[in-house]
C-alpha positions in Angstrom: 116.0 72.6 129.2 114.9 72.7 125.6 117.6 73.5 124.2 116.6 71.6 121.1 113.8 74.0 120.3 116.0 76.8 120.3 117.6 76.9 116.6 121.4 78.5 115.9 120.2 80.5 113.0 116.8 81.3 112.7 115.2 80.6 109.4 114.3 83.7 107.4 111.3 84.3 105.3 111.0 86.3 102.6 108.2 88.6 102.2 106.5 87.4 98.9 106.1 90.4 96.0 103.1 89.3 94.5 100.4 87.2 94.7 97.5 85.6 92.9 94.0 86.9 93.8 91.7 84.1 93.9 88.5 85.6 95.0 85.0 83.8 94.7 82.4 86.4 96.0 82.1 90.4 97.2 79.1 91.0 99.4 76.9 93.7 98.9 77.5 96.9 101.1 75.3 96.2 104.4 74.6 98.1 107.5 76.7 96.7 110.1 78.5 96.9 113.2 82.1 97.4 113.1 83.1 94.3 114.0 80.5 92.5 112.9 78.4 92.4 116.0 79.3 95.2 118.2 80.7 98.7 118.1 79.6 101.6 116.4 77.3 101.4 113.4 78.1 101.8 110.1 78.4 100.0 106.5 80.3 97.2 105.5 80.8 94.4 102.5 83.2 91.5 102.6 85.6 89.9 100.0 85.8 86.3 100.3 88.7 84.5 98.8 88.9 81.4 97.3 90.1 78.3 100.1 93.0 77.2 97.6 94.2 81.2 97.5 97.2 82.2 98.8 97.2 83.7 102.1 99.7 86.8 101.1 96.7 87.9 98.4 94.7 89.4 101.1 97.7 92.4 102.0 98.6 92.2 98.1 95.0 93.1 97.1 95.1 96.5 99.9 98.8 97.4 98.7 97.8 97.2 94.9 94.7 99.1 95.5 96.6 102.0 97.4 99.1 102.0 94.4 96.9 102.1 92.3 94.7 104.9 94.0 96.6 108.4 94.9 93.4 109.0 97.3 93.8 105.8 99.6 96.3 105.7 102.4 97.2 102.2 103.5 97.9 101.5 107.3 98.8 97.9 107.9 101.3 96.3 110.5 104.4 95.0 109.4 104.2 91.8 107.3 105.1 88.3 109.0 105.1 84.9 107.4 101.8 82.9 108.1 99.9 86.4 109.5 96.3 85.8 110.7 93.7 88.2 111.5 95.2 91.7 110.9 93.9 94.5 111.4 94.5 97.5 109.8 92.9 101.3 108.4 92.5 103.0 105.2 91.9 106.1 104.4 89.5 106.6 101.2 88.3 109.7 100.1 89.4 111.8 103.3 87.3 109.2 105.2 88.7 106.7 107.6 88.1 102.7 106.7 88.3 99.7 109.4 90.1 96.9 107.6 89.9 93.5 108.8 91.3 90.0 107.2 91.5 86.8 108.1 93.9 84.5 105.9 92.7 81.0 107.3 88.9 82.3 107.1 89.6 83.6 103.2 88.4 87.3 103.7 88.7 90.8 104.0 86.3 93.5 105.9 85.9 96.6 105.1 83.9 99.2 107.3 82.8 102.4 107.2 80.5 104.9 109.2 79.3 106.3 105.8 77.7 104.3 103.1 78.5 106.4 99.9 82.1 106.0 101.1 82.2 101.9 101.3 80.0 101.9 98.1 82.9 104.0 95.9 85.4 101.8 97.8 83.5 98.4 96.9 83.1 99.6 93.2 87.6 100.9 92.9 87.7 97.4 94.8 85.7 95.1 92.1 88.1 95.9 89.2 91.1 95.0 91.2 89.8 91.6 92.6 87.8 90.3 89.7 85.2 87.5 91.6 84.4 84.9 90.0 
């Protein structure tokens, strides 16, 4: 039964290397809950990108930054073609950061219980993404 949703050789996707950040707008740093309307309180800004972006910029955008920054550490799960509402940590300045993004809602949430910690993060951030 089904058999003709069952495919011999599974296509593969590639994981892309790079992609082009297409960002229209980065919030101001707010109090917030972490997720936006419940858990703990704490501080947060947004990145929104650009509807015609790609939807690998949102994980390139983290992975450049923690290149580019010896004091971030980086915690996502594993890439997959056409991934959706990941969620993920970073660790800035000693200090832990929520990360949140959703590639069909074009952004990226960033949360912190300390505000001078998502404020240094938002201002390393702004170089990288370059809004519009």
């Amino acid at each position: 039964m089904f058999r003709w949703l069952r495919r011999k050789h599974p296509e593969e996707v590639k994981r892309p290397e790079t992609a082009v950040f297409r960002y229209y707008k980065v919030d101001p740093v707010k109090p917030s809950p972490q997720f936006g309307n419940t858990g703990p309180q704490g501080w947060a800004f947004i990145l929104w990108g650009s509807p015609d972006g790609e939807g690998f910029m949102y994980r390139h955008l983290l992975e450049t930054f923690a290149k580019e920054n010896p004091d971030a550490r980086l915690g996502l799960p594993e890439w997959f073609d056409g991934e959706d509402l990941i969620e993920g940590e970073l660790i800035w300045h000693s200090q832990y950061v929520w990360v949140w993004y959703e590639t069909v809602l074009s952004h990226i949430w960033l949360w912190s219980a300390k505000e001078d910690v998502i404020d240094s993060l938002r201002c390393a951030l702004l170089p990288i993404a370059k809004p519009n």
